[in-house]
C-alpha positions in Angstrom: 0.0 0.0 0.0 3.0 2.3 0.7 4.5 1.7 -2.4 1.7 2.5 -4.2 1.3 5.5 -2.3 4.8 6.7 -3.4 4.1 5.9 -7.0 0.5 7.7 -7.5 2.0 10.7 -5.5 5.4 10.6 -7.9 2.8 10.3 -11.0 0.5 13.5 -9.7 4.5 15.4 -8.8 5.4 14.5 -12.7 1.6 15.4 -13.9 1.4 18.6 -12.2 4.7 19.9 -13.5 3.4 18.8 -17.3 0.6 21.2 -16.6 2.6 23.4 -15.0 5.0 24.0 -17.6 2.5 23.5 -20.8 1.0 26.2 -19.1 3.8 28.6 -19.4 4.6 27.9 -22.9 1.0 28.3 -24.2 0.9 31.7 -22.6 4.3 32.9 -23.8 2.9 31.6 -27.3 -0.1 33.5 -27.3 2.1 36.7 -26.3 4.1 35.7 -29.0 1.2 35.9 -31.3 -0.4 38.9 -29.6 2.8 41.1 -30.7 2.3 39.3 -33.9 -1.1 40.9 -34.3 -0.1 44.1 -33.0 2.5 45.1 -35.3 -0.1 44.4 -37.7 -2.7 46.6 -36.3 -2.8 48.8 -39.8 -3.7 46.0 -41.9 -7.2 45.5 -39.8 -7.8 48.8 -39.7 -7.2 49.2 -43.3 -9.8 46.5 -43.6 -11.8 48.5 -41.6 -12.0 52.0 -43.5 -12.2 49.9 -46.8 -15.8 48.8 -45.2 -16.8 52.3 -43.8 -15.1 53.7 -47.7 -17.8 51.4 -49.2 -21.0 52.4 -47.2 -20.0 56.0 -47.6 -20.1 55.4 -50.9 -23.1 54.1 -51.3 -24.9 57.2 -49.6 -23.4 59.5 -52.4 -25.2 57.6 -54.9 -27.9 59.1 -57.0 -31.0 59.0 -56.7 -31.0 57.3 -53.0 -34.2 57.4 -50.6 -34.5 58.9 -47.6 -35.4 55.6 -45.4 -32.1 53.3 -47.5 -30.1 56.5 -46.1 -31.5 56.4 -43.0 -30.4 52.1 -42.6 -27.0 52.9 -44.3 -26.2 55.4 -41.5 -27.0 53.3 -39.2 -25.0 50.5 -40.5 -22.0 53.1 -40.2 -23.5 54.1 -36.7 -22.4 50.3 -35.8 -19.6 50.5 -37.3 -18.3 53.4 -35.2 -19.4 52.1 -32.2 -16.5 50.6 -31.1 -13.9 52.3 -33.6 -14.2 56.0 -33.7 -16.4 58.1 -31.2 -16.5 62.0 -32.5 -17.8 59.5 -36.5 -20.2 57.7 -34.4 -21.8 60.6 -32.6 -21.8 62.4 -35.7 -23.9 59.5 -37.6 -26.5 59.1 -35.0 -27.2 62.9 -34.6 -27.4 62.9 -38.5 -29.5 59.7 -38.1 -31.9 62.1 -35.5 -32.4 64.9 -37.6 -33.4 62.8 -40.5 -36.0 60.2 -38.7 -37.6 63.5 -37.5 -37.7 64.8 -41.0 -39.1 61.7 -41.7 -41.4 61.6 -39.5 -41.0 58.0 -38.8 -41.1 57.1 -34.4 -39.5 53.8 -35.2 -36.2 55.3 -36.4 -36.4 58.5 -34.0 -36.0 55.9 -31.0 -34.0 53.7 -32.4 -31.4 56.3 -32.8 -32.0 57.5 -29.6 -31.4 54.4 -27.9 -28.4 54.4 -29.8 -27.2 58.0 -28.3 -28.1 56.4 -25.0 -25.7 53.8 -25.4 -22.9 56.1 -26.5 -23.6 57.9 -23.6 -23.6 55.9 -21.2 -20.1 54.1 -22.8 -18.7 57.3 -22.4 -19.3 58.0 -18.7 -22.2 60.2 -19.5 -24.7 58.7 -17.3 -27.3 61.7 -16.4 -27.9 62.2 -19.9 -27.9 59.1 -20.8 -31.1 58.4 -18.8 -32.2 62.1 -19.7 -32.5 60.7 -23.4 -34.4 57.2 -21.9 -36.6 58.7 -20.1 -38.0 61.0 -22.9 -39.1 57.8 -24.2 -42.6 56.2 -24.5 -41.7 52.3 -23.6 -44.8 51.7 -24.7 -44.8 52.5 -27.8 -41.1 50.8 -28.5 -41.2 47.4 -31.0 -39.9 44.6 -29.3 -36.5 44.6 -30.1 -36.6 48.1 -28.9 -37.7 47.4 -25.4 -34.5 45.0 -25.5 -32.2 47.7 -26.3 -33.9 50.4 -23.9 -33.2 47.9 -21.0 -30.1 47.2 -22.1 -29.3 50.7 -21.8 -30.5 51.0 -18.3 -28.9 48.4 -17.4 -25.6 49.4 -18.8 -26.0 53.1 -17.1 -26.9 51.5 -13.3 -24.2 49.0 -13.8 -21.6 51.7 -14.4 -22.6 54.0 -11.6 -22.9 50.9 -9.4 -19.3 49.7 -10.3 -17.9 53.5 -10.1 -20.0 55.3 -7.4 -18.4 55.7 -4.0 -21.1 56.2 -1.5 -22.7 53.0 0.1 -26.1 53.7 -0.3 -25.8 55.3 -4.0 -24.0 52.2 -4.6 -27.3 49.6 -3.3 -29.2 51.8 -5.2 -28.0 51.3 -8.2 -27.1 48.2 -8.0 -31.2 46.8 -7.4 -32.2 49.3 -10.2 -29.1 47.5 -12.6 -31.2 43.9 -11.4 -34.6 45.3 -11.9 -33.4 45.9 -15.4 -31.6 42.8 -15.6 -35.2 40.8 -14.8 -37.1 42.9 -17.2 -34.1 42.2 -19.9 -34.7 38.1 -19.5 -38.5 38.2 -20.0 -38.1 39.8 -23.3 -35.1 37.2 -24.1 -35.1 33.6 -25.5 -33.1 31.7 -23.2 -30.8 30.1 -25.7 -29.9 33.9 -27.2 -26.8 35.8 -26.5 -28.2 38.5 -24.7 -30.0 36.3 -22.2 -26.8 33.7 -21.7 -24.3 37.5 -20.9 -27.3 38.6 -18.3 -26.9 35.1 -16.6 -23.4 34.5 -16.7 -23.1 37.9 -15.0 -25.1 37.5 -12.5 -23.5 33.7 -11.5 -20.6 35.7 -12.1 -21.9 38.2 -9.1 -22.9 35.6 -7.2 -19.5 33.7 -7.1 -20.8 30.6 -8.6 -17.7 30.3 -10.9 -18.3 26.9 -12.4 -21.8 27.6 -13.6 -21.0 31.0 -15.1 -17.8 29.3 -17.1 -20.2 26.6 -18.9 -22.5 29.4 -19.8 -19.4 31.2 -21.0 -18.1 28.2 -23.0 -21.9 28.2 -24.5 -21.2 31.8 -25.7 -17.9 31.4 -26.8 -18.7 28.3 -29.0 -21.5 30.9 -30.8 -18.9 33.0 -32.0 -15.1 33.3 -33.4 -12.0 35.1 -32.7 -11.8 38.2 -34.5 -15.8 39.4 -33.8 -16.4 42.0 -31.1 -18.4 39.2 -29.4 -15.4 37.0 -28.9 -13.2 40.2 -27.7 -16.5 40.8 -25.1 -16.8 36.6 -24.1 -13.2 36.1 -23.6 -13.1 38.9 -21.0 -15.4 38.0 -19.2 -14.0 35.1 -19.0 -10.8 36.4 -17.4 -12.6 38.3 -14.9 -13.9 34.9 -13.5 -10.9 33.4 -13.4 -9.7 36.9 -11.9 -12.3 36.9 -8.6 -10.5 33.3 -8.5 -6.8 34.4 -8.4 -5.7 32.3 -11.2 -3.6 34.5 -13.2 -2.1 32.0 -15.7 -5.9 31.5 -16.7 -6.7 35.1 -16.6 -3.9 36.0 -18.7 -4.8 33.8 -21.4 -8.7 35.0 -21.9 -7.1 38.4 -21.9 -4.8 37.9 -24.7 -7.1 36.2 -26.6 -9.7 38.9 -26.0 -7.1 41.5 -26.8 -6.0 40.0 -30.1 -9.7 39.6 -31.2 -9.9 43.3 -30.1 -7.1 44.1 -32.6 -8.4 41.9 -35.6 -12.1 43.5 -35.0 -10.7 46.9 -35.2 -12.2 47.6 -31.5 -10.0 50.8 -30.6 -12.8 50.5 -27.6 -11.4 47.7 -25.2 -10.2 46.8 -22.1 -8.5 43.9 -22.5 -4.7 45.1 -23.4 -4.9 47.5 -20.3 -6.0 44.7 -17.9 -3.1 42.5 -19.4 -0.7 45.2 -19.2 -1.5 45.5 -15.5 -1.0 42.2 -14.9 2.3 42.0 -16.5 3.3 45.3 -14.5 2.9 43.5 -11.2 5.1 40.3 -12.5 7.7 42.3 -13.4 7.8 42.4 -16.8 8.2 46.2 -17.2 8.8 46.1 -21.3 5.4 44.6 -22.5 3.7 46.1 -20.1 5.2 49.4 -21.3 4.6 48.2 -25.1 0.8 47.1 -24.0 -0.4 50.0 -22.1 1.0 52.7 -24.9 -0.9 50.8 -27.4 -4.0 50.4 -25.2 -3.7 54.9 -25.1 -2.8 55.2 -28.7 -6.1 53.3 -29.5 -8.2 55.0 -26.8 -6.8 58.5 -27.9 -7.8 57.4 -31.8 -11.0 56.3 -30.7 -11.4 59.7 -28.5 -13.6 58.8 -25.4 -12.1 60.7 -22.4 -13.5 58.0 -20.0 -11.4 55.6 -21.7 -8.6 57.9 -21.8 -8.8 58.8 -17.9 -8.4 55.5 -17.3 -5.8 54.6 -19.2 -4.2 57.9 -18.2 -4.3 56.8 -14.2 -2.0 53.8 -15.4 0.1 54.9 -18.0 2.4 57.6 -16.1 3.0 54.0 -13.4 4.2 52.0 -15.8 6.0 54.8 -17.7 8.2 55.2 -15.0 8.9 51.9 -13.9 10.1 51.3 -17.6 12.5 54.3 -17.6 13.8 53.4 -14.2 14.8 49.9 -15.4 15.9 51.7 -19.0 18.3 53.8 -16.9 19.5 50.6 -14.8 20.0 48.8 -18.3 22.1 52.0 -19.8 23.8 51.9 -16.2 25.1 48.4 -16.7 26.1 48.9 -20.4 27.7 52.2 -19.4 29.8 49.8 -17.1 30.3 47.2 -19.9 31.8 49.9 -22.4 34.2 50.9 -20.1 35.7 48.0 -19.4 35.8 47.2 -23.6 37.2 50.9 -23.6 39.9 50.2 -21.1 40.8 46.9 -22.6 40.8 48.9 -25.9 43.3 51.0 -24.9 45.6 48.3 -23.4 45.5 46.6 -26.8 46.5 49.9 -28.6 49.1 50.5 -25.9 50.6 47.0 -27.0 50.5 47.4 -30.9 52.3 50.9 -30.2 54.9 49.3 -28.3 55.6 46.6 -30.7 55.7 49.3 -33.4 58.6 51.1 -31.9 60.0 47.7 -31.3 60.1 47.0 -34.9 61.5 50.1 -35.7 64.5 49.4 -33.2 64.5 46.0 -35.2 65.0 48.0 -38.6 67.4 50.1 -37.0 69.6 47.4 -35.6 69.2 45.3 -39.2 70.6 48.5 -40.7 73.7 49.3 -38.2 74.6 45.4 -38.8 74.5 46.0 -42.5 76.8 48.6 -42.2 79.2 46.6 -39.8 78.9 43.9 -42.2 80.3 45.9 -45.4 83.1 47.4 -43.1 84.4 44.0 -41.6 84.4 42.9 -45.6 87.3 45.5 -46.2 88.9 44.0 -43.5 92.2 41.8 -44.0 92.4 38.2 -44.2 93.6 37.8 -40.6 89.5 39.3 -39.5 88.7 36.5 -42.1 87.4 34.2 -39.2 85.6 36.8 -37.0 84.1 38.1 -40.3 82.4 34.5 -40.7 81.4 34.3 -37.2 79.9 38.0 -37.9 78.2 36.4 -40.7 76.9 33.5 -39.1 75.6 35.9 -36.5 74.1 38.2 -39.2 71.9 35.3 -40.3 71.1 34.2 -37.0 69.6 37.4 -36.0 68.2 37.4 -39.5 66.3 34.1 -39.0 65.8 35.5 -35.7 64.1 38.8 -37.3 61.5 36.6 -39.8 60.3 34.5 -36.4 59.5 37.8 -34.6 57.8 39.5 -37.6 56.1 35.6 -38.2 54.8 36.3 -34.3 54.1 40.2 -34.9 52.0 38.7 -37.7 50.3 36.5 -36.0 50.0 38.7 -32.8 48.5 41.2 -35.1 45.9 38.7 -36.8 44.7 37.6 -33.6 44.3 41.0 -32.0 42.2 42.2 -35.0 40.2 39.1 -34.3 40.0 39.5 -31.1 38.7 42.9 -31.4 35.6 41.6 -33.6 35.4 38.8 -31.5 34.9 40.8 -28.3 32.8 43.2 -29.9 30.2 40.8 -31.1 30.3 39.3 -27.7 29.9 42.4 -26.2 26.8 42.7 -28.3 25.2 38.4 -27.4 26.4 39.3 -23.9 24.7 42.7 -23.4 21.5 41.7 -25.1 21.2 38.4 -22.3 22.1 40.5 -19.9 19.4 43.3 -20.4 17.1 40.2 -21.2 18.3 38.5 -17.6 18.6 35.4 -20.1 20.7 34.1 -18.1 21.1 30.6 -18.3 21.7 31.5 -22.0 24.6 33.5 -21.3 25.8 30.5 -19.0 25.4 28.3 -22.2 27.1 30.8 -24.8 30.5 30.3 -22.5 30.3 26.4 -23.1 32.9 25.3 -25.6 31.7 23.7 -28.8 31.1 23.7 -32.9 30.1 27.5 -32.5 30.5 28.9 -36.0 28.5 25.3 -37.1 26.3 26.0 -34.5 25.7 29.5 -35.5 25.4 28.5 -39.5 23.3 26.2 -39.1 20.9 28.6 -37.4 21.6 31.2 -39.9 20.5 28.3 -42.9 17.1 27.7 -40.4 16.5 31.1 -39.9 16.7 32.3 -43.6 15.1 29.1 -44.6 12.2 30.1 -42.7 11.6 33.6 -43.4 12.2 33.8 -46.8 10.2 30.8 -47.3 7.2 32.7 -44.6 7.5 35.7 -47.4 7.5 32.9 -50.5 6.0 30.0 -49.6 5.4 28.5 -53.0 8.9 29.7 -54.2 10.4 26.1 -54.3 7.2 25.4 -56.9 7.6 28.2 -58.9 11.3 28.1 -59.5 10.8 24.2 -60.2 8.0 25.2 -63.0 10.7 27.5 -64.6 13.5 24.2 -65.0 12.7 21.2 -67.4 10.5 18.7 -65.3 13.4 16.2 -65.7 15.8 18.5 -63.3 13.8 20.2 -61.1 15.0 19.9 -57.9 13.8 17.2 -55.0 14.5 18.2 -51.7 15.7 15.6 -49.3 13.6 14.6 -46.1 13.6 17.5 -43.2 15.5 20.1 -45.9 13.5 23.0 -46.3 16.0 24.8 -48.7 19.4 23.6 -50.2 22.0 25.3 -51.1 21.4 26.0 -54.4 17.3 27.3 -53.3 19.5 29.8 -50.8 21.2 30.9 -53.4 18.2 32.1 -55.7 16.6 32.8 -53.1 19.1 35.8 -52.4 18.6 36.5 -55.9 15.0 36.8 -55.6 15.8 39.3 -52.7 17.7 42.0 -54.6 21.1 40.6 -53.7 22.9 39.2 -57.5 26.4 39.7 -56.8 28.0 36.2 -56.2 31.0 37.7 -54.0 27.7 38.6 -51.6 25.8 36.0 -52.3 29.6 34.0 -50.9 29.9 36.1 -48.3 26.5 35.6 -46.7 26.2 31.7 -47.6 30.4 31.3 -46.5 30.8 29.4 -49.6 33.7 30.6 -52.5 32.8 33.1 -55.2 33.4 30.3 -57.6 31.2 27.4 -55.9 28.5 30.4 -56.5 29.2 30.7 -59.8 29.2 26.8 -60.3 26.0 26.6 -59.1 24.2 29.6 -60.8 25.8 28.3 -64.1 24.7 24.9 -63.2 21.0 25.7 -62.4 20.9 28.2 -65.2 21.6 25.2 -68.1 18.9 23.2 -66.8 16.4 26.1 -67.6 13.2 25.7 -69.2 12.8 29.3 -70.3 15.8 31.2 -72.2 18.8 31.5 -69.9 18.9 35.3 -70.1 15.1 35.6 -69.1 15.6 32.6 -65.7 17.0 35.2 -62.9 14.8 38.0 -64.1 11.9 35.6 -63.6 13.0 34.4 -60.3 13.2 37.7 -59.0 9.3 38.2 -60.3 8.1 35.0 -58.2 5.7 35.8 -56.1 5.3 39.4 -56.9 2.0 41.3 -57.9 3.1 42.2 -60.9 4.5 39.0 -61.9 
């Protein structure tokens, strides 16, 4: 019984630090793939005008009515909603002004709910119930009463989660539950509307379990990049939050925040929440990188709640991340002058050995001129004169070893200067990245330039075949079918792929293309030559089409 004691509690041990560290790699993946998506925020939002370019242009076409103008507006009113809030206020006052001109109640409250909405997102509570309670619930469609709940719900929330007084507080929170009853009898109870309002209030109620499978039930409705997956995932996080589990938290976040990004949503909280979170562990640079590009999308989206908010953390983590800059430039301060000093003791030794050179020279020349007098010397100096000769070619033999040595001192010293200076360079970026163990591993002795080709090959492989992934095809389409090339099992690119590939990059000299692939200038040659004879196109025209594959105007 003991024994098997010891072995279930050594299998849970092993188990638990499986999880453990599967859990750390899937979060640093999805950071990975979060940075991903924000450097290419401009693409989504590019995607994102192209559809608000397109509506606009449809209002500007001839001959439009009144009530398709009225339902394109209000397609750009949702639009705006989460993207840009001086455009979206703009549409739904336009929106206003024309379901009064038309007369027509159900557009004048629809809009109207929708300026209720936008106030109460922005922090504008009073008026946002100013603008409900100008309204005749009775005379709202259905889907109307939804949204002027919805609204009051939203506005009693808010003051209930912001208000600081204890008995404002109680207040609104039973008017936010009064609305949230009246919301689920208008609501089908597998919709999404009715599935938030009860995972929210298990949510409130701490009943964590329930609220996540009515969660999973929402998030299985919709897909990452929709503002409804940014919305699901958070609140996901914020039960997991209430919990303490930050691993769990994080990831709901980051998914939340990379929906955020893909939707366009310049209206989110996610990416501030993470960079909090991050702030606290210790990682000072992403939470700097996050939080300026939370502000950068409130500021373009322009809602000063969103902004005050942002603004209360941003100066924090500002500073934290210029104090650890200034640590960082402390230690590399320290680092350069130690190179600086060693510097200096290496040109303090090639000086010396200069001027000992030249007292080399100097000496071969007084010895040359002793030699040609002890030649005019009588035949009785004859022996001395040998022995001076012999001595002369001692010293000469003497003189190539030490310029051999110089040589060689020199050679080393040059490469010692590059060699210190790129490790400078690996040994300042662990050290600033507190990669630690990697620096420990860099001293370990080994096939380092193999090492270090190798990972060259893999990384070039991998990005240029990332930018053209069907280049392997398409050069193989412009060879005979009888010679195109077969890659062996687990290559990705040989050598003679790397080398067009270069080619396809802009780079055509072969003394580069050498240089960067450490092969001769001839082996280059050889191979271009080589590749070029097994053309199926004319051999002038084969590098000027490789250098069109996979380009638009191909």
């Amino acid at each position: 019984m003991t024994v098997f004691i010891k072995k279930l509690t050594l299998l849970s041990l092993l188990l638990f630090t499986f999880l453990f560290t599967y859990g750390i790699n899937e979060i640093d993946s999805l950071l990975s793939e979060l940075d991903k998506t924000m450097a290419t925020r401009a693409q989504f939002d590019q995607q994102k005008e192209s559809r608000l370019q397109e509506l606009k242009a449809f209002l500007r076409e001839p001959g439009i009515s009144f009530g398709q103008k009225y339902l394109l507006q209000n397609k750009l009113v949702i639009e705006y909603e989460p993207y840009k809030f001086d455009s979206l206020v703009h549409y739904v006052d336009v929106n206003i002004r024309l379901a009064v001109d038309l007369k027509n109640d159900e557009f004048l409250n629809q809009t109207r709910l929708h300026l209720s909405r936008i106030l109460a997102s922005s922090g504008r509570y009073k008026e946002s119930v100013d603008v409900l309670e100008k309204l005749d619930k009775s005379k709202l469609s259905e889907d109307l009463v939804t949204e002027y709940f919805t609204c009051y719900e939203m506005v009693y929330t808010e003051l209930s989660f912001y208000s600081r007084i204890k008995e404002h507080v109680n207040r609104y929170a039973n008017l936010y539950k009064a609305y949230n009853d009246s919301l689920l009898m208008y609501q089908d109870s597998n919709s999404e509307l009715y599935l938030s309002i009860v995972e929210k209030q298990l949510r409130d109620t701490r009943k964590l379990e329930e609220c996540r499978k009515i969660n999973s039930t929402r998030l299985a409705m919709t897909n990452l990049g929709d503002r409804t997956y940014s919305i699901v995932t958070f609140q996901r996080s914020l039960s997991y939050g209430i919990e303490g589990n930050t691993k769990l938290e994080k990831k709901y976040l980051i998914l939340s925040a990379i929906s955020d990004i893909k939707a366009s949503v310049k209206d989110n909280a996610s990416l501030t929440s993470l960079a909090m979170i991050l702030f606290k562990e210790g990682d000072i640079k992403r939470a700097n990188r996050y939080i300026n590009f939370s502000f950068e999308d409130a500021d373009f989206f322009n809602s000063k709640l969103r902004l005050v908010e942002i603004s209360n953390i941003l100066p924090v983590i500002n500073m934290a991340f210029q104090i650890k800059s200034e640590q960082q430039k402390s230690r590399l301060r320290t680092y350069l002058i130690v190179i600086s000093i060693l510097s200096l003791v290496l040109a303090l030794t090639l000086l010396y050995i200069s001027k000992q050179m030249k007292k080399l020279a100097q000496a071969r020349n007084e010895l040359q001129s002793i030699n040609v007098q002890l030649k005019s010397l009588n035949s009785d100096l004859q022996n001395a004169n040998n022995k001076l000769v012999d001595l002369n070619g001692e010293l000469s033999e003497t003189n190539h070893v030490k310029e051999q040595y110089i040589g060689s001192f020199l050679s080393i010293c040059s490469n010692y200067i590059d060699k210190l200076e790129n490790y400078r360079k690996v040994v300042s970026k662990h050290v600033s990245s507190k990669k630690y163990s990697d620096l420990f591993e860099l001293t370990r002795p080994g096939k380092l330039l193999e090492v270090e080709l190798k990972e060259f090959y893999a990384n070039f492989d991998y990005t240029f075949l990332h930018i053209y992934p069907d280049f392997v095809k398409e050069l193989n389409s412009l060879l005979l079918e009888e010679e195109r090339i077969v890659l062996k099992q687990d290559e990705v690119l040989n050598t003679e792929l790397r080398i067009f590939a270069l080619i396809r990059l802009g780079i055509t000299d072969s003394s580069k293309i050498a240089k960067l692939l450490r092969y001769s200038v001839n082996t280059i040659y050889n191979y271009r030559v080589k590749i070029k004879n097994k053309s199926a196109v004319a051999r002038e025209d084969f590098e000027t089409l490789i250098g069109k594959i996979g380009s638009f105007s191909k």
